[in-house]
C-alpha positions in Angstrom: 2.9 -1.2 29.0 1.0 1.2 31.0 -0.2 4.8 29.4 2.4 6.7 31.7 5.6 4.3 30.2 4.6 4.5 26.4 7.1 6.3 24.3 5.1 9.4 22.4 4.9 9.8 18.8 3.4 11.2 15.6 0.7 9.3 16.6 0.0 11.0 20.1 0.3 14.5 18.2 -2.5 16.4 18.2 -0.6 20.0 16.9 0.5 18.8 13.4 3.0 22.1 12.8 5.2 19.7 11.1 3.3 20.7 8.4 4.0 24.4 8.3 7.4 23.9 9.9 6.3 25.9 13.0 8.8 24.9 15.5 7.3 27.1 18.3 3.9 25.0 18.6 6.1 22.3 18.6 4.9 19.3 21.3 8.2 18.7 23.9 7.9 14.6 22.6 7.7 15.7 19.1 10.1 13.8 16.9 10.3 16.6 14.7 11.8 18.8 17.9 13.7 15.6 19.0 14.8 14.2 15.6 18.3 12.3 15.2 20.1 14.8 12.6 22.1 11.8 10.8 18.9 9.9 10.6 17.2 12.2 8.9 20.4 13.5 6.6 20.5 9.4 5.6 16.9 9.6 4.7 17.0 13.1 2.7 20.1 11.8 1.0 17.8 8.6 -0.3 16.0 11.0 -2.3 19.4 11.9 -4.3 19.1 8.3 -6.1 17.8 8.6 -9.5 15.0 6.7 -9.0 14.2 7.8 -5.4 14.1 11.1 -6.8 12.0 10.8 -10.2 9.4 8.9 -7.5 9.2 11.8 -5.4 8.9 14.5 -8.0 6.3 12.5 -10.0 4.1 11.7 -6.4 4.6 15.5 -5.2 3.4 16.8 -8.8 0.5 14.2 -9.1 -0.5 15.4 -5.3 0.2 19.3 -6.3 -2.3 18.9 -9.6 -5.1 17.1 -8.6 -5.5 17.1 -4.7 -8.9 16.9 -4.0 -9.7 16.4 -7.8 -8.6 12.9 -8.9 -9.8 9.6 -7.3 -7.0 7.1 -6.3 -7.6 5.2 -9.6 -6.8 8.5 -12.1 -4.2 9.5 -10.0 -2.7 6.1 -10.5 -2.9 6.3 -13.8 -1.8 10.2 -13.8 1.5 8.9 -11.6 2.1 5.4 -14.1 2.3 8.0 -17.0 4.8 10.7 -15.5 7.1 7.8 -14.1 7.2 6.6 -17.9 5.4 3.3 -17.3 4.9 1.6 -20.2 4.0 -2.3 -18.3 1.6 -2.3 -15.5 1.4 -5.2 -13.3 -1.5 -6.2 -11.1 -1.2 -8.8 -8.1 -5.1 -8.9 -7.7 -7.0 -11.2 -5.4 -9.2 -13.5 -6.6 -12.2 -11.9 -5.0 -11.4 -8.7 -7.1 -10.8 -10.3 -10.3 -13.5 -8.7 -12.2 -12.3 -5.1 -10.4 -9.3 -5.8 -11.6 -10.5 -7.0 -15.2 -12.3 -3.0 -15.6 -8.9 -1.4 -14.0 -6.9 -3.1 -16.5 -9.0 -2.3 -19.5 -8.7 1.4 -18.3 -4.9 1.0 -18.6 -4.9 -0.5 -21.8 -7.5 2.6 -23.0 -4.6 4.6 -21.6 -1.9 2.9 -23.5 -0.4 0.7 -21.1 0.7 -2.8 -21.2 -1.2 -4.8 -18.3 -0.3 -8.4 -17.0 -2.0 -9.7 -13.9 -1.7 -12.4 -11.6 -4.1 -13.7 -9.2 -3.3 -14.6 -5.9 -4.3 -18.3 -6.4 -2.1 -18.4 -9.4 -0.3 -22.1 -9.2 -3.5 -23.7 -7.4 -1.0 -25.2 -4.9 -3.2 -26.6 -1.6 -2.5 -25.0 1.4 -1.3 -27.7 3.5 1.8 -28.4 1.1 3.2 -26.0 2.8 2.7 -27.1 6.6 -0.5 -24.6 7.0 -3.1 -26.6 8.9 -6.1 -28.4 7.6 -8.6 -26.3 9.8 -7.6 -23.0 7.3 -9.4 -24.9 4.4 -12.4 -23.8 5.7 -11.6 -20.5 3.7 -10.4 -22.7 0.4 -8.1 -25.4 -0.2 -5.8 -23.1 -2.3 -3.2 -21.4 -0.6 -2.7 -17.7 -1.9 0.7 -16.7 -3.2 2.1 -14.0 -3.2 5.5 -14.6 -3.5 4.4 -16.3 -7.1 2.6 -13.2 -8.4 6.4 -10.9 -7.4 8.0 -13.3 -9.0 6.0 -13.7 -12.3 5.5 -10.2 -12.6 9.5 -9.6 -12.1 9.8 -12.1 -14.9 7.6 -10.1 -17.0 10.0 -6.9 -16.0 6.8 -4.7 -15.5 7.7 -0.8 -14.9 5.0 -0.6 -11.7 2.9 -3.0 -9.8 -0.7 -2.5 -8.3 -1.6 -4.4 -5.5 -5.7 -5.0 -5.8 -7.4 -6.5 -2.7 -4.2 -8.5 -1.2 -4.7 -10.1 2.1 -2.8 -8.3 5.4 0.1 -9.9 5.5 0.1 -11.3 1.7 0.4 -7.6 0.6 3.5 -7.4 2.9 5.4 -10.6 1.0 4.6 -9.5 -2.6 5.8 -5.7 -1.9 9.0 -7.7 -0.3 9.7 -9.9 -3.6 8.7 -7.4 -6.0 11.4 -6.0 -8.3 9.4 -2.8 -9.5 7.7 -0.3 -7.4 4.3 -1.1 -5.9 1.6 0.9 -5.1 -1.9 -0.2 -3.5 -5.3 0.4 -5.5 -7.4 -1.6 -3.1 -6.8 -2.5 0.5 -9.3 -5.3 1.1 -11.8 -5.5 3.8 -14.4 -8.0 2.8 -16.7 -6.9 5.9 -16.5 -3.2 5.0 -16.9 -3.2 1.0 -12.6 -2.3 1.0 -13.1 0.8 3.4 -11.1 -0.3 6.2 -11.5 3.6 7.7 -14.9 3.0 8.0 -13.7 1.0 11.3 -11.9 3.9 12.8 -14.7 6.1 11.8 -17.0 4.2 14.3 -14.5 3.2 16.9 -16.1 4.6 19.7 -19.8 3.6 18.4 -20.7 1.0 17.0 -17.1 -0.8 17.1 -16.1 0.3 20.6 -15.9 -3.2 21.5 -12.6 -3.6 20.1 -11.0 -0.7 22.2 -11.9 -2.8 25.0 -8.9 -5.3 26.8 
């Protein structure tokens, strides 16, 4: 697709008066301008369920407190504690076990109830089921992510953390996972888990990778 057939979007947007509702500065492509009225009443009426709602009160108070004050790991905490959590769950990988070890003693200092799971939970090999034998080369074991949903449903925990998943991992344990999840760590092994840092150097020292 060629830049004069790509469809405009949020991402295109370089005005951002969604924010103050300013409709005059709005772009013509914006989606705001252009939005589908029964899509957007379908989405606003989500927010009417009980649970939908006690999510978005607790996240928009957490954000209205401590914006700019809290780390992502406090206001984790902060958001477990107004949602009522009483059993935190953490799908960690294995390669942020011992992050996950000090994040779950904080919890417990806090008063929660932490169970974790490790991706490699099960030690089941890789090629059991059908991945090829050249992906060893990263470790026998398969990760499983489906496992650490499903264990963690089983232990009916209140809120899940996913720590240092794998991209595309993260996706299937946020798909088989009964509570609500929310990400601590997004893992980049080649960035120390700043995956910005990439964007941040796009056009120096990463502008390879804008190239076809």
């Amino acid at each position: 697709m060629t830049n004069e057939q790509k469809t405009l979007s949020c991402i295109d947007c370089a005005v951002k008066a969604c924010k103050k509702g300013d409709a005059e500065k709005y772009p013509e492509f914006c989606l705001t301008k252009n939005m589908d009225q029964d899509l957007l009443q379908e989405a606003l009426a989500c927010y009417q369920e009980e649970e939908n709602n006690r999510v978005m009160f607790t996240a928009a108070s957490v954000e209205s407190d401590f914006y700019g004050k809290m780390t992502r790991v406090e206001e984790t905490v902060e958001f477990a504690k107004r949602i009522g959590a009483k059993k935190i769950g953490i799908a960690t990988c294995l390669g942020l076990l011992e992050e996950s070890k000090i994040f779950a003693k904080l919890l417990r200092k806090k008063g929660f109830e932490v169970y974790g799971i490790c991706c490699k939970a099960g030690a089941v090999p890789k090629t059991e089921i059908g991945i090829p034998e050249k992906c060893e080369n990263s470790g026998k074991t398969m990760c499983n992510p489906i496992l650490q949903a499903k264990m963690l449903n089983a232990e009916q925990t209140d809120l899940n953390v996913s720590i240092g998943l794998c991209v595309g991992h993260d996706s299937l344990f946020n798909k088989y996972s009964n509570a609500l999840v929310t990400t601590l760590v997004a893992k980049d092994r080649v960035t120390g888990h700043n995956p910005c840092a990439i964007l941040y150097n796009m056009h120096h020292y990463y502008k390879n990778l804008m190239e076809d």
